[in-house]
N, C-alpha and C positions, 0 to 999 in steps of 0.2 A: 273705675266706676262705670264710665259711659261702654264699656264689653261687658260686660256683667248686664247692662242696662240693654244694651243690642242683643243679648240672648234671650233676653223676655220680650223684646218686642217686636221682636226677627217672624213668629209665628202668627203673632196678633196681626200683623202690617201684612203678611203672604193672606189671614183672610180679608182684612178688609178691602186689601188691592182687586183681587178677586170678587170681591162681595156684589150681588146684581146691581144693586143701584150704581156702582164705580162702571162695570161691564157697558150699562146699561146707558147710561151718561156718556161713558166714548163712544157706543156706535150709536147714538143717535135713538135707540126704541127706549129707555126710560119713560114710563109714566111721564107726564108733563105734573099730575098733581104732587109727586114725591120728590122733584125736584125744587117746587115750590114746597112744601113743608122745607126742608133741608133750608133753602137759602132765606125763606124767614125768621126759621127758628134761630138760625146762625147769625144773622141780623139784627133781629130785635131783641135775642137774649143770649146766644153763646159769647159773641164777641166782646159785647159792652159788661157781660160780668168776668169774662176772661181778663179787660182791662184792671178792672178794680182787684180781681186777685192779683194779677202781676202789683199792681201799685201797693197792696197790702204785705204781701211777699218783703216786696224789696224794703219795706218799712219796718221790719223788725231782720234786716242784712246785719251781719256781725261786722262784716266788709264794706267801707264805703265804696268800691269797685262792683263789689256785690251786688249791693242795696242801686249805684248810679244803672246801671243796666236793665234790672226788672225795673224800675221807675221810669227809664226813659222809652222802654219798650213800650210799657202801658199808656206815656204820652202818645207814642206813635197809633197804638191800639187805640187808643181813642180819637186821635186826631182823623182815625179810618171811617168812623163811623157815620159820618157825613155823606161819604161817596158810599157806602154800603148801603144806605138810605135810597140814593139816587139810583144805584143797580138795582136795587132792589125792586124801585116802580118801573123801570124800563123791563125788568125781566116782567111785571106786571100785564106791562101794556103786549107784551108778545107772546103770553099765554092766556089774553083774552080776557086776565081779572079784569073786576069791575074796580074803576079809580077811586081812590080812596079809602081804601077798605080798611075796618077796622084791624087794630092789633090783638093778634090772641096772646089766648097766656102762656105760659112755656110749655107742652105737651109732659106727660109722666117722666120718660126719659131724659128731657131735657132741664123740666125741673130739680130732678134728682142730680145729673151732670153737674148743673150750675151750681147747686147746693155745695155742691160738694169741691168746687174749686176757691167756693169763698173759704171754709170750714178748713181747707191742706191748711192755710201758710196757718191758722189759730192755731191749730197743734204746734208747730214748731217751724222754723226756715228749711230746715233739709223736708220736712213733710212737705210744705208747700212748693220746693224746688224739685220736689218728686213727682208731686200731682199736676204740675202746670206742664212739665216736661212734655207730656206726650202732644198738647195741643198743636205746641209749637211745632216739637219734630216732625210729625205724623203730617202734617201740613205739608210742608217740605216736600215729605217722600210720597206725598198722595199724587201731588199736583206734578213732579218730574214724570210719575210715569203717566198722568193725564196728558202731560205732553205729548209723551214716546210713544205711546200707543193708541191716542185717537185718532179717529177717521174724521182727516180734514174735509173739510163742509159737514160732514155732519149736520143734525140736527140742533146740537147743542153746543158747535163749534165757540160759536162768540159767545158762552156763556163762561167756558172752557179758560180762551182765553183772556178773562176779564176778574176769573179766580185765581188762577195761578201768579202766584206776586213775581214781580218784572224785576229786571236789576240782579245786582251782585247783593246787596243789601241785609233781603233777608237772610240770603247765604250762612253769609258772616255774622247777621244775631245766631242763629242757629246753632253754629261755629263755636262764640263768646256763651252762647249757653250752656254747651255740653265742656266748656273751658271750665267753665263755672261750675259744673255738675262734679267733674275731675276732685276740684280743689276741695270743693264741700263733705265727696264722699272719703277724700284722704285726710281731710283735720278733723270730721267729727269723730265723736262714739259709737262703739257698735250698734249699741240701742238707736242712734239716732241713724246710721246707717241702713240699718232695719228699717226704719219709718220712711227713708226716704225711697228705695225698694218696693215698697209694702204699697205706699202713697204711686208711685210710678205705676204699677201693674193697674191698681182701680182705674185710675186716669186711662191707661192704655184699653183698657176694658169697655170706661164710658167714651172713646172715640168711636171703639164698635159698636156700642149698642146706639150711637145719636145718628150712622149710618143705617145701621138694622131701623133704626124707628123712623127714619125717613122711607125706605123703601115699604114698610109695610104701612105707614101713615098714621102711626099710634098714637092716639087722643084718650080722655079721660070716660069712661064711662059712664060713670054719672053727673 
């Protein structure tokens, strides 16, 4: 399952690695406003509904090994959100926002994203172990090469490294994921096999497009 899943997401991950706002981010010339869209929207709406589909997910597992890992992931995922809070006004106070500032609402792209990680696991577990998939991996493979290839000091050094998750940790959920992904796409049905593919590519799709909407700053028009 997860080679069949590495060939659809092998193209996606070469553009988003490459994509300006990532470019843009390691050397330091990024927009200062797009890197704020990006870590608010991620903040006050990818993460915290990222949590609840993991917890919804794992809530209809066939598996209690299954169901225990999306569950305690989304404890973890939530238990972040605190500190993501606190980055979130220090990255405030060093891009000169004004304190306090209200909260928006989730940008077009973003709302659609979210929408759509709650909406995987109601279809089915393999849909929603498809759709959730890419957050987590893409994470992963974003932040090794933010490592490998930014330019220390930089601009946006300590921004850099204060995303990239520390530890062996997340390694090994990552790991236990696509362990899980194996197992799922070897006992279900083709149908359900299908959905969870089908679920995986959209996912893979809105990590591009919540990047693309950070760099271009996409809001609602009317």
């Amino acid at each position: 399952m997860r080679e069949e899943l590495s060939a659809i997401a092998g193209p996606i991950l070469a553009r988003i690695r490459e994509h300006p706002f990532w470019a843009g981010l390691r050397d330091g010339t990024l927009p200062s406003a797009s890197l704020w869209y990006f870590a608010e929207q991620d903040a006050r709406h990818v993460v915290p509904t990222y949590a609840r589909a993991l917890a919804r997910c794992g809530a209809v597992a066939d598996h209690d090994a299954h169901g225990a890992l999306l569950c305690s992931a989304a404890s973890a995922t939530f238990g972040s959100l605190s500190r993501l809070d606190s980055e979130l006004t220090k990255l405030a106070e060093a891009l000169g926002k004004p304190p306090g500032a209200a909260a928006v609402t989730p940008a077009p792209p973003i709302h659609a994203h979210t929408s759509f990680m709650l909406a995987a696991p109601a279809a089915s577990f393999a849909s929603g172990v498809g759709g959730l998939l890419p957050m987590t991996w893409f994470h992963l493979e974003v932040s090794d090469d933010l490592r490998e290839r930014h330019e220390p000091g930089s601009r946006y050094a300590a921004w850099i490294d204060q995303y990239c998750p520390e530890g062996g940790f997340y390694r090994e959920y990552v790991a236990a994921y696509l362990d899980l992904v194996d197992e799922v796409g070897g006992q279900c049905s083709a149908g359900e096999r299908g959905r969870l593919v089908d679920h995986f590519l959209l996912g893979a799709r809105y990590e591009f497009s919540f990047v693309d909407a950070a760099w271009q700053r996409k809001g609602w028009s009317v």
